[in-house]
C-alpha positions in Angstrom: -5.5 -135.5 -36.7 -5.0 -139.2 -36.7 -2.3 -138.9 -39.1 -0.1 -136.7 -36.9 -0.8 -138.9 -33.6 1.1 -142.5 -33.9 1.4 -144.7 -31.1 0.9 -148.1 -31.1 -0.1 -148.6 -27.9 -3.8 -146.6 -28.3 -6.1 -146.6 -30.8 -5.8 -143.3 -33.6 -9.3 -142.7 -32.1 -8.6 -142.7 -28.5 -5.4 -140.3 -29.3 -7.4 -138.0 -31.0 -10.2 -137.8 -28.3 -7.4 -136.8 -25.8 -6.1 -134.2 -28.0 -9.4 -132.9 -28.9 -10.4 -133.0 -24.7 -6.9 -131.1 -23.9 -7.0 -128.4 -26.5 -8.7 -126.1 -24.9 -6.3 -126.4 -21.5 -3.3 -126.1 -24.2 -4.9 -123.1 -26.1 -5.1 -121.5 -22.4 -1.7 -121.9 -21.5 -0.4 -120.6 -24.5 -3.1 -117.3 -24.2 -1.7 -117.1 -20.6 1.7 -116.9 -21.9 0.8 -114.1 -24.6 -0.9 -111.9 -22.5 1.6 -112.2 -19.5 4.6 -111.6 -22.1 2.6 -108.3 -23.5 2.3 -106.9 -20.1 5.7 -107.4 -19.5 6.5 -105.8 -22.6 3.8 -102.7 -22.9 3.7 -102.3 -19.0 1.6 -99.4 -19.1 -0.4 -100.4 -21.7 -1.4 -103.6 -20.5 -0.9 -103.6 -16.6 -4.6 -103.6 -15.7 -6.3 -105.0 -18.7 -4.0 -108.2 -19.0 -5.6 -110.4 -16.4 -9.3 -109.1 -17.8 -8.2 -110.1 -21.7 -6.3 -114.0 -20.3 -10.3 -114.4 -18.5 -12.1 -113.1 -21.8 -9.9 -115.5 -24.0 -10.5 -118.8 -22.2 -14.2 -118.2 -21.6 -14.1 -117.8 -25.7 -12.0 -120.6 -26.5 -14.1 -122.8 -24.0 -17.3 -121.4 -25.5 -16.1 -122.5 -29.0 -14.6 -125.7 -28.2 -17.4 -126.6 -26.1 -19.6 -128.2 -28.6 -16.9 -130.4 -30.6 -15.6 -131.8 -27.2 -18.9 -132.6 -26.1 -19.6 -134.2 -29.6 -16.7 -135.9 -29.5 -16.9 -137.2 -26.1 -20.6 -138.7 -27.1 -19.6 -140.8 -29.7 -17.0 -142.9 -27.3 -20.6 -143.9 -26.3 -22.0 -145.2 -29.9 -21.6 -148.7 -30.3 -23.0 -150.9 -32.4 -23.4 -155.1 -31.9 -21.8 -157.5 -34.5 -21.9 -161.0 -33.3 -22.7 -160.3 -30.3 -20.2 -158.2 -29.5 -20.4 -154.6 -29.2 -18.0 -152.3 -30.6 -17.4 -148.3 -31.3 -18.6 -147.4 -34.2 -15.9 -144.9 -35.0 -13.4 -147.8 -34.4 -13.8 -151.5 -34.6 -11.1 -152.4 -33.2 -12.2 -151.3 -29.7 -14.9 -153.3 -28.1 -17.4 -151.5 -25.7 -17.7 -151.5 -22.2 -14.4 -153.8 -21.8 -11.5 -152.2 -20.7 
């Protein structure tokens, strides 16, 4: 994911956190979307259940995502003390606790 997130102004880790964090408000969105579209489109079909089926995908995407964000979000907190200076351990170049 680094590779496809360049900007010079934050760190490849930082970017990636965000996208990681965000994902699952994206993934929602874009279920939103589908399900609203296929009521539209199979009215009958899909009139009463499309509300039920948007709820039943973002509890499962958040239940899936849950544990990488949470992983992900806990090692912004490893740091480790070269020096006497503290920095992240999944990139040097950001010192800890500074901001």
């Amino acid at each position: 994911m680094d590779c496809l997130i360049k900007n010079e102004k934050m760190s490849p880790y930082l970017s990636s956190l965000l996208g990681i964090v965000f994902l699952p408000i994206l993934i929602s969105i874009i279920a939103g979307m589908f399900w609203f579209a296929l009521s539209k489109v199979f009215y009958k079909k899909f009139r009463k259940t499309a509300k039920r089926n948007f709820i039943c995908t973002v509890l499962t995407v958040c239940y899936m995502v849950y544990p990488i964000i949470t992983s992900k979000a806990f090692e912004a907190f490893n740091c480790m003390e070269i020096e006497g200076t503290k920095y992240l351990v999944k990139d040097f170049e950001l010192e800890c606790w500074s901001t």
